[in-house]
C-alpha positions in Angstrom: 0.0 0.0 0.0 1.1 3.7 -0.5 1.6 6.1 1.9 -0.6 9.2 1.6 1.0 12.3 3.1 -1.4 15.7 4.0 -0.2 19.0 5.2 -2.4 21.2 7.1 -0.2 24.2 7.7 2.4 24.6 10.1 3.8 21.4 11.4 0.8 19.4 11.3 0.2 16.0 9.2 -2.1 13.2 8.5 -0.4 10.1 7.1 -3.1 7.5 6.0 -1.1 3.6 6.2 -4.2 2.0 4.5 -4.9 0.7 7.9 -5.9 4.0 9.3 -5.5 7.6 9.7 -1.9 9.1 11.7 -2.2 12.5 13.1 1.2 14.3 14.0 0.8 17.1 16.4 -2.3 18.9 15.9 -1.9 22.3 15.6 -5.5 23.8 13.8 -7.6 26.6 15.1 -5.0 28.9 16.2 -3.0 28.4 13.2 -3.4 30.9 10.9 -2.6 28.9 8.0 -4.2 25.7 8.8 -7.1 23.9 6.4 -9.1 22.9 8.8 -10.5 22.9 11.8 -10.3 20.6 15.0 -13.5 19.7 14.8 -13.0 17.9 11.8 -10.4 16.0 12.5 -10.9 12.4 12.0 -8.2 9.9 13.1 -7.2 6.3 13.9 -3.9 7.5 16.5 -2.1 10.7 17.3 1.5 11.2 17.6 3.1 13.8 19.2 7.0 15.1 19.1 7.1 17.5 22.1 4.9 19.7 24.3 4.7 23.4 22.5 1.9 24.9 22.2 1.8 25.2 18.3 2.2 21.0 18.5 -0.4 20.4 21.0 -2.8 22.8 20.9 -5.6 21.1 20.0 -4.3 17.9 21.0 -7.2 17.1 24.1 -10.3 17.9 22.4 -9.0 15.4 19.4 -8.2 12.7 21.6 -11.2 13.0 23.7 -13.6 13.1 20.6 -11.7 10.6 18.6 -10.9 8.2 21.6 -7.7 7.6 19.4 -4.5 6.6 21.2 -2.0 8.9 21.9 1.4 8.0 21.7 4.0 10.6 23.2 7.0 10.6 25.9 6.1 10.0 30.0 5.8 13.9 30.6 3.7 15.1 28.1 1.1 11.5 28.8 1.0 12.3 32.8 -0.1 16.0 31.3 -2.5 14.7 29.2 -3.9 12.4 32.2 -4.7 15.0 34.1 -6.7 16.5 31.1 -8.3 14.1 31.1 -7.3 12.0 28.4 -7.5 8.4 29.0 -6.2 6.7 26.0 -2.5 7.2 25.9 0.9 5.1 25.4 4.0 7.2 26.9 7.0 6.3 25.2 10.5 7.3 25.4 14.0 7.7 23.1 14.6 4.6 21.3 11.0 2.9 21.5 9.2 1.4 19.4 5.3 0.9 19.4 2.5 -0.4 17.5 0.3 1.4 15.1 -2.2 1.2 13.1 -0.4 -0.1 9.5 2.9 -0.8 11.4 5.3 0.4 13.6 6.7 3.8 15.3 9.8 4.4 16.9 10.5 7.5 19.0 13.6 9.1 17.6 16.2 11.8 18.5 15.6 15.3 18.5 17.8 18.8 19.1 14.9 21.0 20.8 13.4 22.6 23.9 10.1 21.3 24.9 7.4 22.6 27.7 3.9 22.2 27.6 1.3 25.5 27.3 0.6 25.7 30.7 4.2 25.9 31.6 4.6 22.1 32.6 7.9 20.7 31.9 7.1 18.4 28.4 10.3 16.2 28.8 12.6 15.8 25.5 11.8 16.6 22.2 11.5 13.7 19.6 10.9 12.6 16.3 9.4 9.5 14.6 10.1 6.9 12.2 7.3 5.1 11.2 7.9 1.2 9.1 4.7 1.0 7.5 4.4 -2.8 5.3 8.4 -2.5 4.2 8.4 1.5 4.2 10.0 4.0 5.7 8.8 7.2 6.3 10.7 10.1 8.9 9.3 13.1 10.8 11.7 14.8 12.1 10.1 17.4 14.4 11.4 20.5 15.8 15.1 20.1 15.2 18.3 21.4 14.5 20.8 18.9 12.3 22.6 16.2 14.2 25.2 13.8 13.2 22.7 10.9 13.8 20.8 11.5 11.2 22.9 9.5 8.8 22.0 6.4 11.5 18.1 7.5 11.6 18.4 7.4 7.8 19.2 3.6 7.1 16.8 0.7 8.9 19.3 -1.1 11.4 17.6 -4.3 10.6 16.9 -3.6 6.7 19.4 -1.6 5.7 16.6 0.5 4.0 16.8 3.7 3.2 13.7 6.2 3.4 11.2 6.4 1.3 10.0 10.0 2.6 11.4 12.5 4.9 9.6 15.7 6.7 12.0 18.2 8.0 11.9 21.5 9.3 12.7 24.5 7.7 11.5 27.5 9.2 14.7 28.8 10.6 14.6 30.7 14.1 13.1 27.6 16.3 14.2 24.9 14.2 17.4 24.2 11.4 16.8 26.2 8.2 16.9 25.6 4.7 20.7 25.4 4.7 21.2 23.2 7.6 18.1 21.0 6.0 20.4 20.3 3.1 23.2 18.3 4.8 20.5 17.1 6.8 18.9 15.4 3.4 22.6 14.2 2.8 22.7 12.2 6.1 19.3 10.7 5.5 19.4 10.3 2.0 15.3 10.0 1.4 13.8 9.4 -2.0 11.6 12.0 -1.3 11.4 14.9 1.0 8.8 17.4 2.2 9.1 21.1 4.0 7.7 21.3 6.9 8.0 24.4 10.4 7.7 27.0 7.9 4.9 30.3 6.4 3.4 30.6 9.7 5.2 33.9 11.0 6.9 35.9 9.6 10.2 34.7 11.7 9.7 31.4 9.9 8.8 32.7 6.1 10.5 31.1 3.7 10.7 30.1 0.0 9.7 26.9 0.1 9.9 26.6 -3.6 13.5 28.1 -3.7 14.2 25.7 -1.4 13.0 22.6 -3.3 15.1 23.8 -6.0 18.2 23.6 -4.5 17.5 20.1 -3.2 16.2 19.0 -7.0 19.4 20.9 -8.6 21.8 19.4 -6.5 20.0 15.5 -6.7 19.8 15.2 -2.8 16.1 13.9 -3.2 13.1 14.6 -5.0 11.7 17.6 -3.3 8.2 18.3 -3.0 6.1 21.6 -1.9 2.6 20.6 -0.5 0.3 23.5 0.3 -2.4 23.6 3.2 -4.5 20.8 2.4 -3.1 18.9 -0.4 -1.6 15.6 -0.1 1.0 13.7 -1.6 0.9 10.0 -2.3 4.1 7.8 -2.2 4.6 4.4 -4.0 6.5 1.9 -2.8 9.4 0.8 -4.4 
């Protein structure tokens, strides 16, 4: 099965398996570019990198409509318990859990992470997700690391990654130059911006961007807006 891959603004995703819907920190009615709104979100599980408020902000009323697990690290799930939010699976570095179409593993991430009300939200993460023999990488709120080049090839495999969602914003998280050695450690077939338009301290060319990434044959860049959605094959 493909992976479909939507942007709703911001840093916010749905990644449909084929065996159900992936949310990635929801981030909708204060977003001023998002294509939606909370209330229509529909999903099978909800993952979560770290504990800002433009990741989390509507993170309780999803999960207590939707009933959909939530998988994040031990602070941000103890938060969420006093919420209110029942249905939750805290994770930390290095582990791996169950989802619907596969797996996700809890991966590193160079950030700062609190939660809105001032809570301390524990360390920031990414994911990468094996979906039936695919690879697919969201890298949070980041700057580059060395590990990346380890993130990028499946210890067990050896397979590469078929898609990869970075940050390029700038400011909070790397920008587009330091996104372009990242591509070179993690050597995805494709890769998506991500972090970025929201404010103007993270405008930036997206497009420009992709160029440089297409030019230079580091991966086959792609620029989503709001709402659209990519599809990738497997191959």
């Amino acid at each position: 099965m493909p992976l479909q891959l939507t942007w709703t603004g911001h840093a916010t995703w749905f990644i449909d398996t084929g065996s159900g819907v992936l949310l990635i920190d929801p981030f909708f009615d204060d977003c001023p570019t998002a294509s939606m709104k909370a209330k229509d979100v529909s999903c099978d599980a909800i993952l979560i990198t770290h504990g800002h408020f433009d990741h989390v902000a509507d993170l309780v009323t999803i999960a207590q409509r939707t009933k959909a697990p939530v998988f994040c690290n031990w602070e941000i799930a103890q938060w969420l318990g006093k919420q209110g939010v029942e249905n939750v699976r805290p994770m930390n570095l290095g582990g791996r859990e169950g989802i619907p179409g596969g797996t996700a593993k809890m991966e590193i991430a160079h950030h700062s992470s609190s939660l809105p009300d001032g809570t301390y939200g524990g360390v920031a993460a990414g994911w990468v997700l094996e979906i039936d023999g695919m690879r697919a990488y969201y890298a949070g709120d980041t700057a580059l690391f060395c590990d990346m080049a380890r993130i990028g090839r499946s210890a067990a495999t050896g397979r590469r990654l078929d898609v990869a969602i970075l940050p390029i914003g700038d400011h909070f998280t790397m920008g587009p130059d330091d996104s372009l050695e990242a591509i070179r450690l993690l050597e995805p077939r494709v890769v998506l911006p991500s972090h970025y338009g929201t404010w103007p301290e993270i405008e930036q060319d997206a497009h420009a961007w992709a160029k440089r990434v297409n030019d230079q044959q580091l991966a086959a860049a792609r620029v989503l807006v709001p709402g659209a959605t990519i599809t990738i094959e497997k191959v």
